[in-house]
N, C-alpha and C positions, 0 to 999 in steps of 0.2 A: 659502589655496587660491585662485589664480584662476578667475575665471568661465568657468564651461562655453561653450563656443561652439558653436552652431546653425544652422545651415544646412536652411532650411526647406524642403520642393521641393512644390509644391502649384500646379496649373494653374489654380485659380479665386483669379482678384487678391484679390478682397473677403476667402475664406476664409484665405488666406496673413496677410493683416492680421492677420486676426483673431488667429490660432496666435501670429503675434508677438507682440501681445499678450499674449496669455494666458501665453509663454513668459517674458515680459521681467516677469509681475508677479508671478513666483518668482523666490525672492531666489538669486544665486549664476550666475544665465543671462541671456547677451547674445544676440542675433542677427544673425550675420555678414554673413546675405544669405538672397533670395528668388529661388526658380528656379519660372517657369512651363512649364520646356519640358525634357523627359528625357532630352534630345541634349546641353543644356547642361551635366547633371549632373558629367561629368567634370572637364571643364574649371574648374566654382567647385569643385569638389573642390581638386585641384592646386592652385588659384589661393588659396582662401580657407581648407583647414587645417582644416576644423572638428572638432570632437570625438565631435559626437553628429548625426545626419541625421533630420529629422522627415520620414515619407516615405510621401505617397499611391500610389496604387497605379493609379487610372486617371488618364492623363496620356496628354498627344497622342503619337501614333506610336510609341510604346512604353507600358513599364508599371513599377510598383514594385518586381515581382517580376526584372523583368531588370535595371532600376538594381540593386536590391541583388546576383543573380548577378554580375555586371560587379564592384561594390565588393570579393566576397569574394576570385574571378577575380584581380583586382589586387593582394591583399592590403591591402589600404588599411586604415590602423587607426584605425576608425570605428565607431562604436556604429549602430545604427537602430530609432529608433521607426517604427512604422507604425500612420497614422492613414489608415482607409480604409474604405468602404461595403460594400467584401467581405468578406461574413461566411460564405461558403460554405467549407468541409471544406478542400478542395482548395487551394484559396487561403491559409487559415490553416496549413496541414501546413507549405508551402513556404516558408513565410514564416519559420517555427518550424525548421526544417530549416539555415536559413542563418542562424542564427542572429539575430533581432531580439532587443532588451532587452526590449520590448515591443509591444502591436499591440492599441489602441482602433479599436472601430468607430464610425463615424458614425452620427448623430447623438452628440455626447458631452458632458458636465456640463465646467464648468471643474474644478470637486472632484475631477473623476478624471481629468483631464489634471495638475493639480500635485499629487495623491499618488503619478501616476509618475514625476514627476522629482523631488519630494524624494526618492523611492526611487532615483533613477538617484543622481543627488548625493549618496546618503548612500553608495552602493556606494561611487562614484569617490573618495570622502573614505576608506572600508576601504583599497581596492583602493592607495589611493596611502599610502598609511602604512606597510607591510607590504610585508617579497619574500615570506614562507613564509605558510602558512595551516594551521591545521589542519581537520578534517574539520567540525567543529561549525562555525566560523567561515564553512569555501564553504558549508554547510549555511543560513546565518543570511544570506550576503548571495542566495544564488538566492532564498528565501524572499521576500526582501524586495526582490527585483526587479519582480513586476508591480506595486507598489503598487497590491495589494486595499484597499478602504475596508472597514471594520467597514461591513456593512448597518447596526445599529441607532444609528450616529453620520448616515445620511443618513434619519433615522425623522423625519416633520415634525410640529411639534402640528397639533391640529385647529383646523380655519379657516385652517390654510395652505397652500400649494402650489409644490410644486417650480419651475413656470413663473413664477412670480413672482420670487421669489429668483433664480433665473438671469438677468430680465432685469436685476436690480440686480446681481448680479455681472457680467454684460457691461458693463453702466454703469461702473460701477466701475473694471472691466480700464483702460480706454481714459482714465480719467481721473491727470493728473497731481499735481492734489491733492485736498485731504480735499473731499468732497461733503455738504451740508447732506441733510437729507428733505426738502424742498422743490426743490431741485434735482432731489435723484431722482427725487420723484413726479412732478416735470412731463415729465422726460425716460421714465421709465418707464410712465405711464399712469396712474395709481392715486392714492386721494389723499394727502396729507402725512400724515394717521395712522397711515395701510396703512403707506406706506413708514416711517414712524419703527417700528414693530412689528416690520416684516421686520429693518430695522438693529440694533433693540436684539437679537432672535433672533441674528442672527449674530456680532453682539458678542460673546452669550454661550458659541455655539461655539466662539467664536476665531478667525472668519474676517475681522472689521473690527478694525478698531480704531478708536476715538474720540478728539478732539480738540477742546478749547470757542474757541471763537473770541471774546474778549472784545469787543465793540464800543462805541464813545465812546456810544451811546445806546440804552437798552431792556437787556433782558435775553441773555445771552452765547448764542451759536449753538452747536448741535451739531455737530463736523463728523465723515465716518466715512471712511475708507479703508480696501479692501483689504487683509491684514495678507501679508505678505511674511516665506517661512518658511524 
């Protein structure tokens, strides 16, 4: 199956990065392009093809909610997530109405930004295998479109905390290869212990993976990476 293609439209530079990121360190998704500006939106449509639209909702001189009316308007056959600070009724009805695949609010966990797109990927892997369905089957991919996390797989031991772990997963995101605990720790704040605990921790979730670095002198390095699902 080739990779899903992404088209991210997000008016803050810095947070557009970021999504790239986070989108490019699940396995199976590339990113075709960044749009800061909602006027644009058409034109990389047409121009660049994408499959799926990561899509804020406040954005200069328009909004998310009229990109996506405009996408349906068109017919344009394109999925859309929507990652957006609007968490009012009214806002999410309309959003739900035109059909998104899904729709995080901000502030959000990297854990639940890639258990919605292994969810979307795992649809588009149904959805392309198959012309017929039956009843169980649409019953099984709707299901498994918002990728809920099981609460008690994000339960932390005690002595730990969410904030932490995340800034080693942003660490992480952004890096191309396997990162030592020392590394982390000086990039994250905290010191080489903390961070070798929170890595082994997520080791054992399944969220790194490890790798020893043999070196010509002293004992071999840890190294951890992101695992890519």
């Amino acid at each position: 199956m080739k990779k899903i293609q992404v088209l991210i439209i997000e008016d803050d530079r810095m947070v557009a990065e970021i999504n790239k990121k986070y989108t490019e360190a699940v396995e199976g998704y590339v990113v075709v392009g960044l749009v800061h500006n909602g006027h644009e939106v058409i034109e990389q449509v047409n121009k660049l093809k994408p499959d799926v639209i990561i899509l804020d909702n406040y954005l200069p001189e328009t909004n998310g909610l009229e990109i996506l009316h405009g996408l349906r308007y068109l017919d344009k056959p394109i999925d859309v997530i929507m990652i957006t600070a609007a968490d009012d009724a009214q806002t999410v009805q309309k959003a739900l109405r035109q059909g998104v695949v899904a729709y995080i609010t901000k502030p959000f966990k990297f854990e639940r930004y890639r258990a919605v797109l292994e969810a979307y990927r795992e649809n588009c892997f149904r959805i392309n295998e198959k012309e017929r369905f039956d009843q169980g089957e649409i019953d099984d991919i709707i299901a498994v479109g918002s990728g809920r996390i099981n609460q008690e797989q994000d339960d932390m031991p005690k002595n730990f905390n969410s904030q932490t772990r995340d800034l080693i997963i942003n660490f992480l995101v952004g890096q191309a290869e396997a990162a030592s605990a020392e590394q982390v720790a000086a990039t994250v704040g905290v010191s080489r212990v903390t961070a070798r605990r929170y890595l082994e921790y997520m080791l054992e979730q399944g969220q790194v993976v490890r790798t020893m670095d043999y070196l010509t002198v002293g004992r071999p390095v840890h190294r951890f990476k992101l695992k890519r699902i």
